[in-house]
Biotite code that builds the C-alpha atoms (Angstrom):
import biotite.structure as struc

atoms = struc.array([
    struc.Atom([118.317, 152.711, 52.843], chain_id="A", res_id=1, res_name="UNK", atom_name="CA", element="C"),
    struc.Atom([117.121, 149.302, 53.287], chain_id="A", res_id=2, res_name="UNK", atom_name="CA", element="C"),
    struc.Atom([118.906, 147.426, 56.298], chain_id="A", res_id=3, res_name="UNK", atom_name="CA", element="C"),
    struc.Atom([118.809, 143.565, 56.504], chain_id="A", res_id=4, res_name="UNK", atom_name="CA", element="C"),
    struc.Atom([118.242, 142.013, 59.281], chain_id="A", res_id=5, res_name="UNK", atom_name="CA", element="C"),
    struc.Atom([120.906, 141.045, 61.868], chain_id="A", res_id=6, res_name="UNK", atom_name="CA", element="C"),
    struc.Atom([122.573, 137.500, 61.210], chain_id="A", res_id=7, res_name="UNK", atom_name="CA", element="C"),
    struc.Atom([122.625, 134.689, 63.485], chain_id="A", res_id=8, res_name="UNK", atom_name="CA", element="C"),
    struc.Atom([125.701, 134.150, 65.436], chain_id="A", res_id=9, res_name="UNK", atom_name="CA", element="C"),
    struc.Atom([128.155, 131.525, 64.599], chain_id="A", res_id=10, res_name="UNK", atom_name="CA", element="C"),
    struc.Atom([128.023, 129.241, 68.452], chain_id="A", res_id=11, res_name="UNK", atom_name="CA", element="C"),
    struc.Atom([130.821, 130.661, 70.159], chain_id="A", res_id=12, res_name="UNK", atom_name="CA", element="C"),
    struc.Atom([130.745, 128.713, 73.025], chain_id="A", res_id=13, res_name="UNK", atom_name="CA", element="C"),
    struc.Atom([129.473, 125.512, 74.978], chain_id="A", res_id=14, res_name="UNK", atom_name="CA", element="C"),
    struc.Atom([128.199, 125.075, 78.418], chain_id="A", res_id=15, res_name="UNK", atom_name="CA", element="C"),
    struc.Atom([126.800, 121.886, 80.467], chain_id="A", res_id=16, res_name="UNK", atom_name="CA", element="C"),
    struc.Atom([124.932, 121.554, 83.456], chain_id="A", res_id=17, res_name="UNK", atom_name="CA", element="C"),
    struc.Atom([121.863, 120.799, 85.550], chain_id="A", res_id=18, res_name="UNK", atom_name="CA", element="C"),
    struc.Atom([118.887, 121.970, 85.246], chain_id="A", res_id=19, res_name="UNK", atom_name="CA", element="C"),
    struc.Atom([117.709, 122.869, 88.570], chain_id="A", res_id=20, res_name="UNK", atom_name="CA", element="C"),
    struc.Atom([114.104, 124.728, 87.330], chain_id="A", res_id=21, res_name="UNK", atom_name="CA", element="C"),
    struc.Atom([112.056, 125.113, 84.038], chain_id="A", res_id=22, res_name="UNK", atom_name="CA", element="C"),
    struc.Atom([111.093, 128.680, 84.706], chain_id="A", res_id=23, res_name="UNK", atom_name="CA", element="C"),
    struc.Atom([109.316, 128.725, 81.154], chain_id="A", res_id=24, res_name="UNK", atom_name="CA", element="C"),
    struc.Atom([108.458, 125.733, 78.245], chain_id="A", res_id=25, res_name="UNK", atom_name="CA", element="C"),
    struc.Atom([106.597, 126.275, 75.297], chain_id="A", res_id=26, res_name="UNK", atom_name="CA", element="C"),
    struc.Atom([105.327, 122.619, 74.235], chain_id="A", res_id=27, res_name="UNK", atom_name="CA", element="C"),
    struc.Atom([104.064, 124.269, 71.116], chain_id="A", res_id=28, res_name="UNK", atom_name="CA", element="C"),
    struc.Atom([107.116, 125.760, 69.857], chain_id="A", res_id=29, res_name="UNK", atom_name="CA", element="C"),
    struc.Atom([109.534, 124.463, 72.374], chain_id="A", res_id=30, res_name="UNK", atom_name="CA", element="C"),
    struc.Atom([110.820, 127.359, 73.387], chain_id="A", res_id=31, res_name="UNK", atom_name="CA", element="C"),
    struc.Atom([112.452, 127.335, 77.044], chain_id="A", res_id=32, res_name="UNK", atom_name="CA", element="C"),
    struc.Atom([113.822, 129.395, 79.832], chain_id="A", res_id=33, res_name="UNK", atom_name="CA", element="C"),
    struc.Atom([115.609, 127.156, 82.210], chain_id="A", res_id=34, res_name="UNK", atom_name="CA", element="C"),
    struc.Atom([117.869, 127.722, 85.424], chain_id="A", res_id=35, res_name="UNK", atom_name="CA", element="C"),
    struc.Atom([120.908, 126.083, 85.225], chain_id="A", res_id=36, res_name="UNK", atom_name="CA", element="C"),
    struc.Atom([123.719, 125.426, 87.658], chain_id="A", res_id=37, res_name="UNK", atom_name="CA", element="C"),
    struc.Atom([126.808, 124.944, 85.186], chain_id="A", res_id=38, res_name="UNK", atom_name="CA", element="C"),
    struc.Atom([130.520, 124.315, 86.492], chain_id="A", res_id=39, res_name="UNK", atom_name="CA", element="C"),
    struc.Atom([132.408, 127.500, 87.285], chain_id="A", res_id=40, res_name="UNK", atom_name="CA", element="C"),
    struc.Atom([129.859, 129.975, 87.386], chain_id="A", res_id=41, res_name="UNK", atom_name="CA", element="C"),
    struc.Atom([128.739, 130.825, 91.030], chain_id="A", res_id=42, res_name="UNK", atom_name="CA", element="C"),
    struc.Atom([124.721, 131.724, 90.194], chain_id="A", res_id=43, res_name="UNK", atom_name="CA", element="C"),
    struc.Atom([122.060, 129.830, 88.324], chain_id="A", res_id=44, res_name="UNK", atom_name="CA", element="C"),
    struc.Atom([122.727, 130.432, 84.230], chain_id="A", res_id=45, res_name="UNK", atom_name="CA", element="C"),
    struc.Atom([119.485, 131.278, 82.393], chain_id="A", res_id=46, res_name="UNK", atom_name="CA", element="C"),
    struc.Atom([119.790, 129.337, 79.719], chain_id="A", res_id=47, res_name="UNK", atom_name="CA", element="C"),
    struc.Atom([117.164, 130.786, 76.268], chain_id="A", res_id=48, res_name="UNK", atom_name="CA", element="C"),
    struc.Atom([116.367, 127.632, 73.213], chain_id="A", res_id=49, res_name="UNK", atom_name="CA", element="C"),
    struc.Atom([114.301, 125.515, 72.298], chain_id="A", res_id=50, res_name="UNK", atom_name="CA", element="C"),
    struc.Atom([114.147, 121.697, 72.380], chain_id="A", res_id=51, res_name="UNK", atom_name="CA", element="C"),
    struc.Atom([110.913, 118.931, 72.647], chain_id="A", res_id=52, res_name="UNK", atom_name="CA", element="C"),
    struc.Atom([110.951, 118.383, 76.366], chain_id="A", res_id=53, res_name="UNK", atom_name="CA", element="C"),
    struc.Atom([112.867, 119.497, 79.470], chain_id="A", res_id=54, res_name="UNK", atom_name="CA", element="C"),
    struc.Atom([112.098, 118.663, 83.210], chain_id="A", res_id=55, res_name="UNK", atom_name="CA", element="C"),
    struc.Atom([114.102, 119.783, 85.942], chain_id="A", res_id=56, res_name="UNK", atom_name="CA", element="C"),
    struc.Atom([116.845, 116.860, 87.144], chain_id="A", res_id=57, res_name="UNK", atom_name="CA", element="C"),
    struc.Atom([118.134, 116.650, 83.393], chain_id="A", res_id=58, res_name="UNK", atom_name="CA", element="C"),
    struc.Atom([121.967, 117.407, 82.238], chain_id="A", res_id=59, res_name="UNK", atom_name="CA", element="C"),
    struc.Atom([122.041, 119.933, 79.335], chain_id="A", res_id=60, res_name="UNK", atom_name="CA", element="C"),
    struc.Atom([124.590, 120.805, 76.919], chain_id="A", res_id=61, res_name="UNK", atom_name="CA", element="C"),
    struc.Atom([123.915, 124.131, 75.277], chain_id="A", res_id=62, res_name="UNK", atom_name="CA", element="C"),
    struc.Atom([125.761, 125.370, 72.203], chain_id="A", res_id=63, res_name="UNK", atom_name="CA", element="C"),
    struc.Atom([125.554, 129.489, 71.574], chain_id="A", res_id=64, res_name="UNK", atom_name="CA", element="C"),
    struc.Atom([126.492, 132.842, 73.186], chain_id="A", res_id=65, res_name="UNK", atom_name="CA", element="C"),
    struc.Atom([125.934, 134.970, 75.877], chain_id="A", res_id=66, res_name="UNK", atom_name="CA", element="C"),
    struc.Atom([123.666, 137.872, 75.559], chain_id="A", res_id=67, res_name="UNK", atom_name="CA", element="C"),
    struc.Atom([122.656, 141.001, 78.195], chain_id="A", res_id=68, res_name="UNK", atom_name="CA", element="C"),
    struc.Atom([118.912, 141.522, 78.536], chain_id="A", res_id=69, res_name="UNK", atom_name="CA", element="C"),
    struc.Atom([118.239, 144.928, 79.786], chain_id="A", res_id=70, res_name="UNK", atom_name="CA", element="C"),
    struc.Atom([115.566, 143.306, 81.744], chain_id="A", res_id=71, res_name="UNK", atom_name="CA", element="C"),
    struc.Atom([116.840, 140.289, 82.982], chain_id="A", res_id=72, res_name="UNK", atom_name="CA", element="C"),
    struc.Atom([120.403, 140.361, 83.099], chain_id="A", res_id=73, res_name="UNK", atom_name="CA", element="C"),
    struc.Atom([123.288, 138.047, 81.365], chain_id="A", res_id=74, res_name="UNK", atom_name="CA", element="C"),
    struc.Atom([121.379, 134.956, 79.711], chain_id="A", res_id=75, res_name="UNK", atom_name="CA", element="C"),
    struc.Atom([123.044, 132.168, 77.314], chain_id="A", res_id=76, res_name="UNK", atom_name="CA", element="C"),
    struc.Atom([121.007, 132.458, 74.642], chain_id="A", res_id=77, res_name="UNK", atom_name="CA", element="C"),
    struc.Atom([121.265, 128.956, 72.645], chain_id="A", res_id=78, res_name="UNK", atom_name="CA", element="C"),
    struc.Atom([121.317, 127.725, 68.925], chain_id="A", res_id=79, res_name="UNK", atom_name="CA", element="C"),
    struc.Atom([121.532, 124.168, 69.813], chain_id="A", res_id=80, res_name="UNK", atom_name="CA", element="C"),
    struc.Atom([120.187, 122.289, 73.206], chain_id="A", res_id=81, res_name="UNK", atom_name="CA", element="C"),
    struc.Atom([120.466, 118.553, 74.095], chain_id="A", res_id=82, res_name="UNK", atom_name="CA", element="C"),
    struc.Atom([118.835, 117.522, 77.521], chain_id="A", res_id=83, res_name="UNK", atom_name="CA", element="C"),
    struc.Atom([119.738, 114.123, 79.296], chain_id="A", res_id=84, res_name="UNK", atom_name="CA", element="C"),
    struc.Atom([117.140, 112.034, 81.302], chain_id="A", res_id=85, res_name="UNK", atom_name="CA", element="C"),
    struc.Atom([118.384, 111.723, 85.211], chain_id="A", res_id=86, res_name="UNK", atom_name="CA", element="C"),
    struc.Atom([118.036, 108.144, 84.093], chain_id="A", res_id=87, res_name="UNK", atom_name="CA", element="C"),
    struc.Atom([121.022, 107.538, 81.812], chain_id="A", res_id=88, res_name="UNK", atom_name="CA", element="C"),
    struc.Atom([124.234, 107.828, 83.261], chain_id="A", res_id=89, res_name="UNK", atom_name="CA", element="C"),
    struc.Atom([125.133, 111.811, 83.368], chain_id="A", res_id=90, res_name="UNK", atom_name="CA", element="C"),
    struc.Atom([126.620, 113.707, 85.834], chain_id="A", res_id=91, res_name="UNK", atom_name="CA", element="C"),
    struc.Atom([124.730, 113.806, 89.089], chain_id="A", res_id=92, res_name="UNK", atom_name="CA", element="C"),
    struc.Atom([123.965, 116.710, 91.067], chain_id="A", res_id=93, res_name="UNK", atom_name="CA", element="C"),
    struc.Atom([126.266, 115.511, 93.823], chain_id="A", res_id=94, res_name="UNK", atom_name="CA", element="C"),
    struc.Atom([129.283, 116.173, 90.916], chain_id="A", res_id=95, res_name="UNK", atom_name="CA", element="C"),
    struc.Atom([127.908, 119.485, 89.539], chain_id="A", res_id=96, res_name="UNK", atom_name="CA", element="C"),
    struc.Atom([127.758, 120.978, 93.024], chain_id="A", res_id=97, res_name="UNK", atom_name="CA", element="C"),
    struc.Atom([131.665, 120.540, 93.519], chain_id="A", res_id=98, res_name="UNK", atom_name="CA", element="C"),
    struc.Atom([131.753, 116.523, 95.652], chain_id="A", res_id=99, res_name="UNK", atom_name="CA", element="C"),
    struc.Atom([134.719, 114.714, 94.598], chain_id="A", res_id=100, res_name="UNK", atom_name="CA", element="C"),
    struc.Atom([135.179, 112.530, 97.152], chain_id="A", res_id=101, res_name="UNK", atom_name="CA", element="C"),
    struc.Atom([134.221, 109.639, 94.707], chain_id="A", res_id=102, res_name="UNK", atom_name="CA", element="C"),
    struc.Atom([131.061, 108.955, 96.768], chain_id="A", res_id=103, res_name="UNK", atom_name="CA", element="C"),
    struc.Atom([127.531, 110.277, 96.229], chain_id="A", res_id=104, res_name="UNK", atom_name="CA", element="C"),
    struc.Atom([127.311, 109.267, 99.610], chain_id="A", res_id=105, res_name="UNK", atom_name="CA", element="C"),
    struc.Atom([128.719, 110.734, 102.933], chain_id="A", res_id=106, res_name="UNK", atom_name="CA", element="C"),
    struc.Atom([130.155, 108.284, 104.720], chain_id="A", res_id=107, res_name="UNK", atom_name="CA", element="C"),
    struc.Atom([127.963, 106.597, 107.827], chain_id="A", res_id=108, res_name="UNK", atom_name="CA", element="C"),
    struc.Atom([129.312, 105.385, 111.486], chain_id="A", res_id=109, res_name="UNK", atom_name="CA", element="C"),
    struc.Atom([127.793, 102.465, 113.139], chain_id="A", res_id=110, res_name="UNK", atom_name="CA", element="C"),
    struc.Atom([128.808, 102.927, 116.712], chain_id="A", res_id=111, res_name="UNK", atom_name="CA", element="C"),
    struc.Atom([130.127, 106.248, 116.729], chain_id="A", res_id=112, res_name="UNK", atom_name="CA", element="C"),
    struc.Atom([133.914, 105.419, 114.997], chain_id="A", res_id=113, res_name="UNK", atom_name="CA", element="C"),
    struc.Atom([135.014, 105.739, 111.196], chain_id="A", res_id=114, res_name="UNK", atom_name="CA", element="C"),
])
């Protein structure tokens, strides 16, 4: 009996965040292993794709599902990647680790009195 191989998931879901290492980057093929801290989850996400370039600093939006490696552990493994330059105006890291203040900034005394 002839099986065919196993169809590619439909993207089920979509997560965003930054990338805080490039653990692995093909330049070849593109492919990429990245640690990324994404709203709501408490650890680093690995996030498995492929795109042309990726540097640590950039926002990413990843479209796909989550998978369990026997290896290493619960990965987002994802159809569709889109990476944003520190430059442009994405989140900073000050907003993806939880300061909503309004201020990137902590506030600074000049004389000892707020």
């Amino acid at each position: 009996m002839n099986e065919s191989p196993p169809q590619p998931r439909t993207p089920s879901e979509e997560i965003a965040g930054l990338v805080e290492r490039v653990t692995f980057f093909n330049q070849e093929s593109g492919f990429a292993v990245l640690r990324v801290k994404v709203r709501g989850q408490r650890d680093l996400v690995t996030v498995l794709g492929s795109l042309p370039s990726i540097s640590a600093g950039e926002w990413l939006t990843a479209k796909g599902w989550w998978v369990r490696d026997k290896e290493h552990g619960l990965q987002f493994k994802a159809t569709a990647l889109k990476a944003v330059p520190p430059t442009t105006s994405g989140p900073s890291k000050w907003q993806v680790q939880g300061d909503h203040r309004g201020s990137a900034s902590p506030a600074v005394s000049v004389g000892g009195t707020l």
